[in-house]
N, C-alpha and C positions, 0 to 999 in steps of 0.2 A: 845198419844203414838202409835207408830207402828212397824212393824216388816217390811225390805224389804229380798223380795221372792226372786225378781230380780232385777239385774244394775237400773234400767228405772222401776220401779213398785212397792210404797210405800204404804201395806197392814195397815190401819189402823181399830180401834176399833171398829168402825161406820161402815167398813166394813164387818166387823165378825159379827159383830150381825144381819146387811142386809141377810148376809148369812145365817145363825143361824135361821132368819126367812123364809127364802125363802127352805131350808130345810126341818122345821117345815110343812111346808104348804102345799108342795108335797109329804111328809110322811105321812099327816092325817091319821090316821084310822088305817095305818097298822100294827101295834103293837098287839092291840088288834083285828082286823082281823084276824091277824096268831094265835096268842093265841085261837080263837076260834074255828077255821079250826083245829088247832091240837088234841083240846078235843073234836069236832064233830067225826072226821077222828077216833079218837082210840073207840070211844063209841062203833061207825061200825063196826069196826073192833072185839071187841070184843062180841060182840052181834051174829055175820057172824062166827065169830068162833065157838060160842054155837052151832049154827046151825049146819056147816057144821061136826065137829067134836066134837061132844058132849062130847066123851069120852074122850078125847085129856087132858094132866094131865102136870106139871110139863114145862122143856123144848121143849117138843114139842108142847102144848099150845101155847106159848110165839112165838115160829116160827113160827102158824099159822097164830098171831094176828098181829105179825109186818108185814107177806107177805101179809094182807089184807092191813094194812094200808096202804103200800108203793102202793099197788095199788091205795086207791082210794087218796090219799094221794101224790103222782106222778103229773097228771094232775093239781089239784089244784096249785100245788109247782112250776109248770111250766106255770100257768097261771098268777100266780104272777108274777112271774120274768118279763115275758114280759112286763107286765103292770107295773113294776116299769123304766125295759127298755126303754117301750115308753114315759115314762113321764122322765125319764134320758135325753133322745134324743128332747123332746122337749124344757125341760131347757135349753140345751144345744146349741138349736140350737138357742132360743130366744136371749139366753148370746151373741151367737157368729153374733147374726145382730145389736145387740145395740153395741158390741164395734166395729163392721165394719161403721157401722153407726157413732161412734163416731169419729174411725182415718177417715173416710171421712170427717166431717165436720173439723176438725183437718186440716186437709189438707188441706182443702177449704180455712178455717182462714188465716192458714200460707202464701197460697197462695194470696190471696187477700191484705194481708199485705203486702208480698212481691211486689206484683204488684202495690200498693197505694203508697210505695215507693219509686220504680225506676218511674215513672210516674210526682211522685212531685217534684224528682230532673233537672227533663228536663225544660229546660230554655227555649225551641223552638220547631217549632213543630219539626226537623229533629229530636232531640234526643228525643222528643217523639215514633217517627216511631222507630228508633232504641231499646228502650223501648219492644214496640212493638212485632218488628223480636224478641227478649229474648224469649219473652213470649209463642209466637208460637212455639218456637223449644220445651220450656219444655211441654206444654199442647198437643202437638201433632209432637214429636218428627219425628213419623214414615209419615208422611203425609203432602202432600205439601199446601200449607195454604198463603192467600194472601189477603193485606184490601184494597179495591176501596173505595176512598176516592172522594168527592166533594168540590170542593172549594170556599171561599166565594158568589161567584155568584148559588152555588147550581144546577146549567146547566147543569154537565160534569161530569163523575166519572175519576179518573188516579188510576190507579195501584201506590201508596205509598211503600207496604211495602210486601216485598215474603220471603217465606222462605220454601224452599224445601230439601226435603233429595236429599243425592250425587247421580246422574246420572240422577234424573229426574226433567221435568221442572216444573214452578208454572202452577195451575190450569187453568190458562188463560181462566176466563168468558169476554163475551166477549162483557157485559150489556156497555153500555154507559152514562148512566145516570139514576139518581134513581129512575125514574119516570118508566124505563122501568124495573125494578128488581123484582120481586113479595117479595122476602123479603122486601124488602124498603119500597117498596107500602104498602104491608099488617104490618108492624110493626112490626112481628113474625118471628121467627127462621122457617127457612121454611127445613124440612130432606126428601133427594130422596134415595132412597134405591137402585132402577135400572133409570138410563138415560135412559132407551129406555119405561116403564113404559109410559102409556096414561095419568098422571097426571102429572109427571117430569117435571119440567121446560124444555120447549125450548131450550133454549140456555145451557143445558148439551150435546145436541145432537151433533154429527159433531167435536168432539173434536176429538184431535190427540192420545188421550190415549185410547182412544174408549170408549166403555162401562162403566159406571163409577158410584159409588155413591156417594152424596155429601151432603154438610150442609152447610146454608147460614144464615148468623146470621148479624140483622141487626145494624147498629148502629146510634146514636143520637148521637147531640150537640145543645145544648140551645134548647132540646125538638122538633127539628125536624130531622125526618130522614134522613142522607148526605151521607153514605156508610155503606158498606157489609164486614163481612168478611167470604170468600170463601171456602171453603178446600172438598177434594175429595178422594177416596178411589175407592177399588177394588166394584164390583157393589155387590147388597146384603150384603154386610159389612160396616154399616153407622158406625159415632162415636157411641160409649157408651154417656148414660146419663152425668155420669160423666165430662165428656168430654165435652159435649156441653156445661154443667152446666160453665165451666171454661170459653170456650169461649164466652159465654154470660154475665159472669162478667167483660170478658177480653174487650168485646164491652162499657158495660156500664161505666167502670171506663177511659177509653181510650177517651172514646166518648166526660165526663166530663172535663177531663183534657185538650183536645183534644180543646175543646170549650173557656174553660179559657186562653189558650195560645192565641188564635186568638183575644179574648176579649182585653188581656193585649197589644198586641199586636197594635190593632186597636186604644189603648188611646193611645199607644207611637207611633203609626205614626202621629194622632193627634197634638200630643205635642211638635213631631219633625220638620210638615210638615208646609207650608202655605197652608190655607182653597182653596183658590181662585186658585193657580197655580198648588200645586200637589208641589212642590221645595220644599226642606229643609229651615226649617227658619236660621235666626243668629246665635241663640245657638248652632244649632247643627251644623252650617259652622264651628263656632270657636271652638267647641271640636275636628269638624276632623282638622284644622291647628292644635291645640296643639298637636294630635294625629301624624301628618305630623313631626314635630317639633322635640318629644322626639324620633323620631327614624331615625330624620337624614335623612328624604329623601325630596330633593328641590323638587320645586312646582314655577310655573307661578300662579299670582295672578294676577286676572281680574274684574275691574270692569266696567258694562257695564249699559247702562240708554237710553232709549228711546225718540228717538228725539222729541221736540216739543208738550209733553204727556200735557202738560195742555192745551196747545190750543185743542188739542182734544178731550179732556176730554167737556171745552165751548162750543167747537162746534157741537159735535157729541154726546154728553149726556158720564153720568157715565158706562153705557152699554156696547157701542161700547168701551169705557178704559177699562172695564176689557175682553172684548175680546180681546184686540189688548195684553194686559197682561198674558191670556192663550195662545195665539199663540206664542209669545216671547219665553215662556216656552216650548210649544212642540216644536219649532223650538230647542232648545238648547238640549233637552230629543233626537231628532232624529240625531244631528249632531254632539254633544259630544261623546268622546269614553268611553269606560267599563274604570270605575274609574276615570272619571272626574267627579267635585260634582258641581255643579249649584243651586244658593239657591236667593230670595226674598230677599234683603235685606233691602227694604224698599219703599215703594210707586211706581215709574218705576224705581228703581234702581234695580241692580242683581249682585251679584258677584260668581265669577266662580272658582274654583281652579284647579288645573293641576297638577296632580303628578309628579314627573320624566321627567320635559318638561322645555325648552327653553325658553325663551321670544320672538324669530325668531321661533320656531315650536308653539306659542302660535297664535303668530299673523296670520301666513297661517290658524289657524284654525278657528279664530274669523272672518277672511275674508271668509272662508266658510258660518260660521253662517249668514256673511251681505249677503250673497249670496242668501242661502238657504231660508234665512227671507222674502228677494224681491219675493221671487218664490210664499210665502203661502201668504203675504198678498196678489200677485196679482189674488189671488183665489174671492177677492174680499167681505170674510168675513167680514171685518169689513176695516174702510176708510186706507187708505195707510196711511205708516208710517216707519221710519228707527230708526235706533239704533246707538250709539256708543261706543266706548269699549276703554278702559285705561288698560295698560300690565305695571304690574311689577316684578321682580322676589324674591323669596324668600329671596336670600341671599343679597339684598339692604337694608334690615331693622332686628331691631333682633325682633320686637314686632307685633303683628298683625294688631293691631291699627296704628301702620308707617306704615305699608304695606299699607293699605287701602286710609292712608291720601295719599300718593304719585300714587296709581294708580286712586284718585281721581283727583290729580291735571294733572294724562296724559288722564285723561276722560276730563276733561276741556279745558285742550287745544285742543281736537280733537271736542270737540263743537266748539270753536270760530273758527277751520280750515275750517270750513264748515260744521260738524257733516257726520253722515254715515259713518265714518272711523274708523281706529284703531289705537290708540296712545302706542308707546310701549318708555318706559323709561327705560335707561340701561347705567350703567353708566355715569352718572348725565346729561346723554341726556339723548333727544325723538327723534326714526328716524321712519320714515314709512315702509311700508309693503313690499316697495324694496329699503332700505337701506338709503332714503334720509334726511338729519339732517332736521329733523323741529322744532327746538329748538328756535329758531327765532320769529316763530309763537305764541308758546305760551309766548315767553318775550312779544312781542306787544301784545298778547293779553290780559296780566295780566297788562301792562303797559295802556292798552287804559281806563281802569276803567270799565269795563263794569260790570252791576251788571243783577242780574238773568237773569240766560240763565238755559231755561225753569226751571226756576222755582230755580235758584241754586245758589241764594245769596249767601249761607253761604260759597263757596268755593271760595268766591273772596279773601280773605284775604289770606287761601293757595296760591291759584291762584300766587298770589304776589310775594308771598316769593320764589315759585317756580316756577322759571324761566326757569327750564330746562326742560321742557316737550314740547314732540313734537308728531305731528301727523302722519298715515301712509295713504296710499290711499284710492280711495274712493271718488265718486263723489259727492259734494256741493249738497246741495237738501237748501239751503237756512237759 
């Protein structure tokens, strides 16, 4: 059962008698202390009376004997007091550090809940940083506060996340990397009182706000240290404990989370990517067409194979194939635009997708790529070698699987045209790169029977049925 006192403050039984004790404990004695001082104090008194006025009778006796007591009876009476005062003032002030103590760690809990979180709702690291900048504004509202961050290679620190009150800028350190930090390095919150100070870190000096104090607090992921976070103040006014206390949790739970996104992250590029090329694999070509699809924006669909890759493969070892297979790839990574997807799709086959693009702005661009390709194998990494590329457009098929079948069979005929060209199919022709029907080309060439061209049995039977693909330019290499 309890009584409440206040709104917010539920006095229970267990508390009363805490109290009732602690009471008890600081009163010892004094009970019968004073009870004894009283009968000490009057003994004196009347004894000092005897003395002093022997003859003294009646009331005026009595006047004598209280004016002795209050004298010596006075000092005593007031030596108490204090001494119940000071031990008043010491309960008191014991009482009032355990409940500051308490709404601090209160606070602390709240906080660190809060912060655990907004942290676990972040999907990536942006809305981690975001997260972040929250956090700073409330831990250190008045004060400009900022996290250098390293990124996987651990090289390089960037400025992620600032967060400064209105008219002034972030602290702007102006470390580079963790290795040059002393928080970093040393593992420890590192506090400057004065920037000009002979211990200060260095790199406090020469700032644009001048003189300054600061806290540097370092942070971990997967147990090594990758960045800092920074914040600055007026010089001999560092943060408070408290304070630090926050941002030191705000590093370690940031730092965790921080780490687990990059983890989760690194399986799903994994899981998206091919090992060999760095390209998306099939899966994730065909979620972004279905992705293309439900929202209605056309797309060039390309697929492209390298010429004559088994003989090279015989000739030149496994080695030099997947060289010539990484360079395919950066070739298409350095000459694709922002938002073209380029993906592995299987063995030297690659298919390409093209948002918001043409089958005629496809082809200009796949003729870049034959271009661009010639330029880096003649670097002479690994033996010469071309490619060929088959165009078709979105809206020739409803399925993605027709899409592929049909830009396979304008990659097939641009093999039997000679290879190193671009075959682009479009309504139910193939014309070339400057507009010529080569649809001819691939009738003979599904008509001649030919079976695997490099290596590409299975699309003779396409090949067949589809007569209407044709090649664009592009010189015969054989």
């Amino acid at each position: 059962m309890g009584v409440s006192v206040q709104p917010d403050v539920l006095v229970t039984e267990q508390d009363r008698e805490t109290a009732r004790l602690d009471v008890e404990r600081s009163s010892r004695g004094t009970t019968v202390g004073g009870i004894s001082m009283v009968a000490i104090t009057n003994l004196l008194a009347v004894l000092l009376a005897d003395v002093v006025v022997p003859d003294a009778e009646g009331i005026t006796r009595a006047l004598v004997v209280a004016a002795v007591a209050m004298v010596f009876a006075g000092p005593l009476l007031w030596g108490v007091a204090r001494m119940a005062k000071n031990q008043a003032i010491r309960e008191g002030a014991k009482s009032a550090a355990h409940e500051r103590q308490m709404a601090t760690e209160a606070r602390r809990r709240e906080f660190e809940t809060r912060l655990a979180n907004a942290l676990e709702m972040a999907e990536g690291e942006p809305e981690a940083h975001d997260a972040i900048e929250r956090a700073f504004a409330s831990v250190v509202p008045e004060s400009p506060v900022e996290l250098l961050l390293a990124d996987n290679s651990h090289a390089h620190l960037d400025r992620v996340v600032v967060s400064s009150v209105a008219g002034d800028d972030a602290p702007g350190c102006p470390v580079d990397s963790p290795e040059h930090c002393p928080a970093a390095r040393r593992a420890q919150t590192q506090r400057f009182t004065d920037s000009d100070a002979l211990d200060a870190c260095p790199k406090l000096r020469g700032r644009a706000q001048g003189r300054c104090s600061a806290v540097c607090v370092p942070m971990s992921i997967m147990g090594r240290t990758v960045g800092v976070i920074h914040t600055t103040g007026a010089h001999g006014a560092p943060l408070d404990d408290a304070r630090i206390d926050d941002l030191e949790t705000l590093a370690n739970q940031a730092g965790a989370r921080l780490g687990m996104l990059r983890v989760m992250a690194e399986t799903q590029l994994q899981a998206s990517t091919d090992g060999l090329t760095g390209l998306i694999n099939r899966r994730t070509l065909e979620n972004t067409v279905r992705t293309l699809r439900a929202s209605h924006r056309p797309f060039a669909l390309v697929m492209a194979d390298l010429d004559r890759f088994k003989e090279l493969n015989d000739t030149h070892g496994h080695e030099a194939g997947d060289r010539a297979l990484r360079i395919f790839a950066q070739t298409l990574r350095q000459t694709l635009r922002a938002g073209d997807v380029a993906c592995r799709f299987g063995g030297e086959e690659f298919t390409l997708v093209l948002p918001e693009t043409m089958t005629a702005d496809a082809a200009d661009l796949m003729e870049r790529v034959r271009t661009d390709l010639a330029v880096a194998v003649g670097r002479g990494d690994a033996p010469r070698f071309t490619a060929s590329f088959g165009i078709v457009h979105s809206g020739d098929a409803e399925t993605f699987d027709e899409l592929v079948s049909i830009a396979d069979r304008a990659l097939f005929t641009a093999k039997h045209a000679g290879r190193d060209r671009v075959a682009v199919h479009e309504g139910g022709r193939t014309f070339g790169i400057h507009g010529e029907d080569v649809t001819q080309a691939g009738a003979e060439a599904a008509a001649s029977g030919a079976t695997a061209v490099d290596g590409r049995s299975e699309i003779v039977a396409t090949a067949r049925a589809g007569a209407d693909l044709v090649t664009t330019s592009g010189s015969p290499t054989g």
